[in-house]
GUZA-848144 format. One record per residue (C-alpha): x, y, z. Coordinates in steps of 0.1 Angstrom, whole numbers, plus 2048, in hexadecimal, padded with zeros to 3 digits. Each point is the difference from the previous one (the first is absolute). Example, Ala and Ser with C-alpha at 12.3 -4.5 7.8 and 13.67 -1.06 7.14 Angstrom:
2
87B7D384E
80E8227F9
//
This chain:
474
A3CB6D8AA
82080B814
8177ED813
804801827
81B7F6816
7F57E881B
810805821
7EF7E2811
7E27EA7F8
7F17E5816
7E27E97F8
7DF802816
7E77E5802
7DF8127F2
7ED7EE818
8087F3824
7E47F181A
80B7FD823
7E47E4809
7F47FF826
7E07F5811
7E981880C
7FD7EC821
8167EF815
8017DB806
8187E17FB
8097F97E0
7F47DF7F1
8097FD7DC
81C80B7E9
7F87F67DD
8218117EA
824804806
81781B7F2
8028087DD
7DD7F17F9
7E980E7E8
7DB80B80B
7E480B7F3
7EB821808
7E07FA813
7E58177F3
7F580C823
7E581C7EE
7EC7E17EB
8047EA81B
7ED81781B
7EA80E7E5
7F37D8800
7FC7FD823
7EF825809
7E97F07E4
7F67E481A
7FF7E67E1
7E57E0810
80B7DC7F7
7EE7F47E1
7DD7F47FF
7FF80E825
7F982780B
7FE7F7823
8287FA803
81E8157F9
81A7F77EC
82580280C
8057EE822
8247FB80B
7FF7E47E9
7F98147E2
816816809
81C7ED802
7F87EC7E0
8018277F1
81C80B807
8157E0802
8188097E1
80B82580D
8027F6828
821803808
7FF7FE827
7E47FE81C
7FA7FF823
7ED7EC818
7DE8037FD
7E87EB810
7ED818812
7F78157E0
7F67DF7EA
7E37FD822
7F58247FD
7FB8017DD
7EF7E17FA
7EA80981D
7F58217F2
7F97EC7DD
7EB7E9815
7ED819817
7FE8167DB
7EC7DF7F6
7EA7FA81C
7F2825801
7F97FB7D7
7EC7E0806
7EF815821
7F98247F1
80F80A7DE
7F67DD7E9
7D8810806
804823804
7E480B7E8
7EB7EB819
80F80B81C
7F88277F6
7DE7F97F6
7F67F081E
81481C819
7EC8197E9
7DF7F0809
80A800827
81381F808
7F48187E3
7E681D811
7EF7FF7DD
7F37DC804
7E17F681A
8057EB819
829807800
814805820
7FD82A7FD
7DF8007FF
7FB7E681B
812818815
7EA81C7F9
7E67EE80B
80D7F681F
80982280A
7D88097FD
7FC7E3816
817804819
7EE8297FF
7DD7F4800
8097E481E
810819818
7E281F7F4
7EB7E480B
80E7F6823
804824808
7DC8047FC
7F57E5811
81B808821
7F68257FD
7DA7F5807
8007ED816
819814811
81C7EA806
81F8147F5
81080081E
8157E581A
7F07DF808
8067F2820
7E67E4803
7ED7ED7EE
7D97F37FD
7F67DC7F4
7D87F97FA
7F77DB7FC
7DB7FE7F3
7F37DA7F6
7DC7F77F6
7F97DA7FD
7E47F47F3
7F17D57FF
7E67F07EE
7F67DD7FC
7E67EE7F2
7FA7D97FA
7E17E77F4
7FC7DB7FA
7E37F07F0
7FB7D97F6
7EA7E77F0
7FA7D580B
7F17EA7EA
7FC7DC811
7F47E47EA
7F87DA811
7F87DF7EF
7F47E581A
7FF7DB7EE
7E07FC818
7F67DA806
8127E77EC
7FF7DB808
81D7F5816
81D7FA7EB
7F28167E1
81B80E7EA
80D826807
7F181B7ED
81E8127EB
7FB8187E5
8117F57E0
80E8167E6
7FE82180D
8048197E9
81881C7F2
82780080E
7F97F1824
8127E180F
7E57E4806
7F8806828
8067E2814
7E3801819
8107F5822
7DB7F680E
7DA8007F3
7FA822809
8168197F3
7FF82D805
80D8197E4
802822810
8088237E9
80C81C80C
7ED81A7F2
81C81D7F9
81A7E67F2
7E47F27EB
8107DD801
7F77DE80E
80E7EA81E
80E7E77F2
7E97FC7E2
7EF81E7F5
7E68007E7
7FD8147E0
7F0823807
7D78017F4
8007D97FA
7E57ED80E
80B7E181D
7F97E47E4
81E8117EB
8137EE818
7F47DF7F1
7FD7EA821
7F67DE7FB
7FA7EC81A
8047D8801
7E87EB817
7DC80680D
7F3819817
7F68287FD
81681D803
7F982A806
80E81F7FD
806819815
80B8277F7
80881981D
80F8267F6
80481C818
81681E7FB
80A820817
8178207FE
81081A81E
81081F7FE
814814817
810820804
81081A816
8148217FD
81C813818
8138257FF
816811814
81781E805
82280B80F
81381F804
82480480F
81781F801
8207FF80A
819820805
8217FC7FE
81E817811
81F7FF7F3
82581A805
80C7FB7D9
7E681E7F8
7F28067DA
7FC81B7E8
7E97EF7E5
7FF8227F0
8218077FD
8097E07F6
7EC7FC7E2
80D8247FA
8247F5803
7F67E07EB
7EF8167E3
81F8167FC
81A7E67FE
7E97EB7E8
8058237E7
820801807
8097DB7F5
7E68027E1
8138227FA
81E7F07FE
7F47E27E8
7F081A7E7
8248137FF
8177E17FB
7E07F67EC
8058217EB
8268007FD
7FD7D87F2
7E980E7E6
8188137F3
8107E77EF
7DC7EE7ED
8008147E0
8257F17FD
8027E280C
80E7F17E2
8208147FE
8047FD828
8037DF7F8
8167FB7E6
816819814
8007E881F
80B7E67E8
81A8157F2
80E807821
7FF7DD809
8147F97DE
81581D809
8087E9820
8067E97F1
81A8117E5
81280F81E
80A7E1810
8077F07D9
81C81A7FF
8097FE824
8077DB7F4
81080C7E0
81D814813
80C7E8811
8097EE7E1
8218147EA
7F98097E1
8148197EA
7F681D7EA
81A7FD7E9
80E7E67E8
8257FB807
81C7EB80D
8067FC827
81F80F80C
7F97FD822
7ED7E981C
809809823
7EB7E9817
7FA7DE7FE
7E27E780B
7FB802822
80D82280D
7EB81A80C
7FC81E7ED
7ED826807
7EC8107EA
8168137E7
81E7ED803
80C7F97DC
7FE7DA7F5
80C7FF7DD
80D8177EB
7F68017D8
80B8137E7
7F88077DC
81D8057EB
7EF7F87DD
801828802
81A81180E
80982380B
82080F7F6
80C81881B
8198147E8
81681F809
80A8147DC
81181D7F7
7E980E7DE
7FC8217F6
7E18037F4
7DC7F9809
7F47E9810
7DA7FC7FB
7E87ED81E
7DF8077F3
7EC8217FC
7E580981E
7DC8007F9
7ED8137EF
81D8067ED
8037E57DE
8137DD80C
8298047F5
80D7DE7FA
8197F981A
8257FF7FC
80C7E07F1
8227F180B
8147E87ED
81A7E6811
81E7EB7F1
8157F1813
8137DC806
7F27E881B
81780181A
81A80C7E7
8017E07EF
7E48017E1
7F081C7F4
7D87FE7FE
7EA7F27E5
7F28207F9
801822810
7EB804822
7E881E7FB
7E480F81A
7F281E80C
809819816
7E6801818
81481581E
81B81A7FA
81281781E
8178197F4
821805819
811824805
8157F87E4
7EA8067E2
80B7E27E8
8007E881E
7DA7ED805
7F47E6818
7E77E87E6
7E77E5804
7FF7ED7E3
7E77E67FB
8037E27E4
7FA7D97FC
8187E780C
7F77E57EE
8137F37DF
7F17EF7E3
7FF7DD814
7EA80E81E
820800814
80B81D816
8208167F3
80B812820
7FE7F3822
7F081881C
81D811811
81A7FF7E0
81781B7F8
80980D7DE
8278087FC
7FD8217EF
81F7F67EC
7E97EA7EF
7E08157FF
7F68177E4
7E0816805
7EE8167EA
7E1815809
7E480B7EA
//
C-alpha cells in the first residue's frame, strides 16, 4: 500500500433516475415531496407476471390485472400518475372481449376441433371437400347432358320465337242405382157393437214405447233398405202375435200383409280433346345454348374457388389445437399491451433512493420525456478522485487472461474538517485515466456510504479538502 496525494475528490451518487412518462398527458397525482425515500419497483417480475396472463382464481375465463389490480399493485412504489380514464376503458374492455371469445370458442376447443375435423377434413365422407367434388361431377355431367340434348335436336343457335302446344284429354263417367223394399201391414177392428171398447195392443215387447193408436185402424210401413219400422217396427223374423195385441170388446179382426220391392240403374260416359299452339315473337332474342354454356363455366369457376379457399382452410386441421391456443395468446398479448400501456402512465422508479428533485406539479401538462422527479441513490457513492501516485494502478485484467483484483483505494479524512471518520473509507478502483504527466491519474472509485447506523456518510456533491485527506493505493 502506497500513499497518493489527492488533488481533488468529489462524491457521485452511484445511482441517479431521471423519472418521465413515456406519454404525454396532464398530470394527476403527486404522491412524494423532496427528500422522500422510495422504494425500487421490480419492473422485470412485474411484466414477467402479466406476459404470463395469470386468470382470477377459480375462473380461466377472466384475466387477472384490470386497472384495478393494477393500481392495488403498485400502490406502495407509485410516485406520480397521469390522467387516465380512457386507458382504464380499453383495458377492461379487452379483458371483457378476452372473456366472451373463451366462453364462445376456446372453453370447448377439443370439441370445436373434432367437430371442424368431421366437416372440413377431405379424409372424412360426407365433409365439405368431398361435397364439392361431387358437385363439380354434377355440374360436368348436367352441362355434357344439355349439350347433347341441344346438339340433337339442333338448337345451338339464336332463338327468336317461340312455340307453345296445349294438348288436354277429358274424360266423364257416371253411374247411379236405386232399389227399395214396402212392407204394409193393416188391422181393421171389423164390426163391433156401437160403443164397443177400442182395440189396443198391450205390452208390446222389447225396447219400444207403447203406440198410442190415434183411431181403430192403424198402418206400420218398413222401408226395406233402412230395415226399420214407421213408427213401430217390429222385431225382424217374429211372427205378428209377438206383438201381443189384445183386444177388449166383441167383434172379429184380420190381417192384412202387402210387400213389393224394385231397383234402377243408370249410367253414361263422355270424352273429349283439345289442342292449341301458340307462337310467340319477341326483339330480347335468346341463345339457350350459349347460356347454359356461360352458366356451366361460371358454376366451375365458383365451385373452383370454394375447393381452393376450401384447400387453404384445411391447412390449418391437423393443428388446430396450437392455432388456437395461439389466437388466445395473441388475444392475451392484447390484452398485456394495453396492461402496460396503462402501467406507464403511472411513475414508478428503478432505483431505491431519496428524491432530490420534482419539477412539475398536479395539474400541468407534461410531454413525453420531460423529467418529473429526480432520485438518487447515494447508499453507494462514486468518488471522482484526481491523484498524483507513482505506481500502478490496477482496473482489472481482460479476458481470457486470469481476473487481477482491482486497485483498492483507502480514504481518511475529517467531515467538513470538523471530525475525522469512524473508520477509514475503502473501495475499488473501478476507472483509472492516466494524464501526460505520468504520476498524475483521473480515478473512479467506488465504496459504501453508509456507516454502522444505516445512515449516509457523504452527501452527493461534497468536496474533500485535500488538507484533510490522506490516500493510499494498493
Amino acid at each position: 500500500m502506497s500513499a497518493a496525494k489527492p488533488v481533488a475528490i468529489s462524491v457521485r451518487p452511484f445511482q441517479t433516475a431521471q423519472l418521465c412518462f413515456e406519454g404525454g398527458g396532464l398530470l394527476e397525482l403527486l404522491n412524494v415531496e423532496l427528500g422522500a425515500q422510495v422504494k425500487a419497483f421490480d419492473f422485470a417480475t412485474f411484466y414477467g407476471t402479466l406476459r404470463a396472463g395469470p386468470t382470477v382464481s377459480g375462473d380461466t375465463s377472466r384475466l387477472r390485472y384490470n386497472f384495478a389490480d393494477i393500481d392495488a399493485a403498485v400502490a406502495a412504489y407509485a410516485l406520480a400518475s397521469l390522467r387516465k380514464e380512457a386507458r382504464k376503458t380499453a383495458l377492461n374492455s379487452a379483458i371483457n372481449a378476452r372473456q366472451n371469445a373463451f366462453f364462445a370458442k376456446y372453453a370447448n376447443a377439443p370439441a370445436i376441433v373434432a367437430m371442424m375435423n368431421q366437416f372440413y377434413s377431405s379424409s372424412v365422407a360426407g365433409s365439405k371437400p368431398q361435397r364439392l367434388d361431387e358437385l363439380m361431377g354434377l355440374s360436368t355431367t348436367q352441362w355434357n347432358q344439355l349439350q347433347k340434348a341441344y346438339s340433337s335436336a339442333g338448337r345451338t343457335g339464336v332463338v327468336t320465337t317461340t312455340n307453345s302446344v296445349l294438348c288436354s284429354d277429358t274424360v266423364s263417367y257416371g253411374y247411379s242405382a236405386a232399389g227399395g223394399i214396402a212392407e204394409q201391414i193393416a188391422f181393421s177392428a171389423g164390426d163391433f157393437p156401437e160403443n164397443a171398447a177400442i182395440p189396443t195392443p198391450t205390452n208390446p215387447p222389447g225396447p219400444w214405447p207403447a203406440p198410442q193408436w190415434p183411431s181403430p185402424c192403424v198402418t206400420s210401413q218398413r222401408d226395406g233398405n233402412a230395415n226399420e219400422f214407421l213408427p213401430y217396427p217390429e222385431p225382424p223374423g217374429a211372427p205378428l202375435d209377438t206383438w201381443g195385441l189384445k183386444f177388449t170388446g166383441s167383434g172379429s179382426a184380420s190381417a192384412t200383409v202387402q210387400k213389393s220391392s224394385s231397383y234402377q240403374t243408370t249410367s253414361n260416359g263422355d270424352r273429349a280433346r283439345q289442342s292449341q299452339s301458340i307462337v310467340n315473337t319477341d326483339y330480347g332474342y335468346r341463345f339457350p345454348y350459349n347460356e347454359a354454356a356461360a352458366q356451366y363455366q361460371r358454376a366451375q369457376i365458383s365451385l373452383m374457388d370454394q375447393q381452393f379457399a376450401q384447400f387453404m382452410y384445411g391447412q390449418n386441421l391437423p393443428n388446430l389445437a396450437q392455432v388456437f391456443q395461439n389466437e388466445l395468446n395473441s388475444i392475451d398479448g392484447n390484452v398485456f399491451r394495453l396492461q402496460i400501456a396503462y402501467l406507464n402512465s403511472i411513475l414508478l422508479s428503478p432505483i431505491a433512493g431519496v428524491v432530490t428533485g420534482v419539477y412539475r406539479n398536479p395539474g400541468e401538462a407534461v410531454r413525453a420525456g420531460d423529467t418529473i422527479i429526480r432520485v438518487e441513490d447515494s447508499s453507494t457513492i462514486y468518488l471522482i478522485a484526481t491523484v498524483i501516485y507513482r505506481g500502478p494502478i490496477v482496473v482489472g485484467a481482460l479476458p481470457p487472461a486470469p481476473p487481477i483484483p482491482n486497485s483498492t483505494v483507502t480514504i481518511n479524512t475529517k467531515l467538513f474538517g470538523v471530525s475525522s471518520l469512524a473508520s477509514p473509507l475503502s473501495g475499488t478502483v473501478v476507472a483509472a485515466r492516466g494524464h501526460r504527466d505520468e504520476d498524475k491519474w483521473d480515478l473512479i472509485v467506488k465504496c459504501s456510504n453508509l456507516d454502522g447506523s444505516g445512515n449516509s456518510i457523504f452527501p452527493t456533491g461534497y468536496h474533500f479538502d485535500y488538507d484533510d485527506t490522506q490516500i493510499s493505493i494498493s
